[in-house]
C-alpha positions as CSV (number, residue, x, y, z in Angstrom):
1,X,47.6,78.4,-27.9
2,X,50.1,78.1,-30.3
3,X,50.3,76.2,-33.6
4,X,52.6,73.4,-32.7
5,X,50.8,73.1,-29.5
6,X,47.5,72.8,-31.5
7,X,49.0,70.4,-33.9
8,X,50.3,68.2,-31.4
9,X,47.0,67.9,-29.6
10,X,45.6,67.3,-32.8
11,X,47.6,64.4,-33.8
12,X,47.1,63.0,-30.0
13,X,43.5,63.3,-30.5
14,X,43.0,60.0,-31.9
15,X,45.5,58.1,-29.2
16,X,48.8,57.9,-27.9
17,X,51.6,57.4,-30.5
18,X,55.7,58.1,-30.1
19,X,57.6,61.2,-31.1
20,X,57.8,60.5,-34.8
21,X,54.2,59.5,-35.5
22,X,53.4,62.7,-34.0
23,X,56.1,65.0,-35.8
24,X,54.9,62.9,-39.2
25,X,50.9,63.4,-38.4
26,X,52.0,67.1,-37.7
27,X,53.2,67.2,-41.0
28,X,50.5,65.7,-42.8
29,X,48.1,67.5,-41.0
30,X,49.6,71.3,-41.7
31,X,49.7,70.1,-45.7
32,X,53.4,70.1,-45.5
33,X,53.8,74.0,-44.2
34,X,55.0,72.7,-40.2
35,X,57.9,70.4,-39.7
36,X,58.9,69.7,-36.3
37,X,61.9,68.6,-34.9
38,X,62.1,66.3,-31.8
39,X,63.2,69.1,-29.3
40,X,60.5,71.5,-30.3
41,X,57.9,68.5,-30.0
42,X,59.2,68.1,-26.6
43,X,59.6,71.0,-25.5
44,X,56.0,71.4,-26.2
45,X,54.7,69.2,-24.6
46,X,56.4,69.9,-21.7
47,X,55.0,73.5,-21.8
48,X,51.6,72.4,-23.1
49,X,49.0,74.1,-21.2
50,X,47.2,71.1,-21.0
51,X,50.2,69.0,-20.0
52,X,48.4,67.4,-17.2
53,X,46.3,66.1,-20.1
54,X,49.3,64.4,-22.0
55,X,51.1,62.2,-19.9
56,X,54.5,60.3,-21.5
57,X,54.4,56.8,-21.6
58,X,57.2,54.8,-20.5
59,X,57.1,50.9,-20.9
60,X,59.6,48.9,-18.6
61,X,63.4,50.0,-19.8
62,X,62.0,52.5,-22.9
63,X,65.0,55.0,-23.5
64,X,62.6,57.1,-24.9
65,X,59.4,58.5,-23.9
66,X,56.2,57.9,-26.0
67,X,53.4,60.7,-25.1
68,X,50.2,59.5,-24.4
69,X,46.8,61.9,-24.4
70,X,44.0,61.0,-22.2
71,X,40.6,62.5,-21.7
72,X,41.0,65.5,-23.9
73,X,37.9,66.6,-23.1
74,X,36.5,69.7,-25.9
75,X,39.0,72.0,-27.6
């Protein structure tokens, strides 16, 4: 698994949130050292192995999508 994938997972592990509560909890979580931009979060997730794990959440009319994990299960 990757880092970003890791640190993504990581920051979904405590519930869903949008993109840039996940890029910022990315942040704080690497101390600084990964800074992710919205296509490589993205892409990510799209690539995730676990992606069946993190579905995006999209509320009536959302332009955006807001990923979502659900039942994680251990890492």
């Amino acid at each position: 698994m990757q880092e970003a994938t890791y640190l993504i997972l990581t920051a979904l592990a405590e519930g869903s949130q949008h993109g840039y509560g996940i890029i910022a909890d990315v942040t704080e979580i690497s101390g600084g050292r990964v800074l992710l931009r919205p296509g490589t979060l993205y892409t990510t997730l799209d690539r995730a192995p676990v992606h069946r794990d993190v579905q995006p959440l999209l509320p009536p009319g959302a332009p955006a999508r807001a990923p979502v994990a659900r039942d994680l299960g251990t890492m």
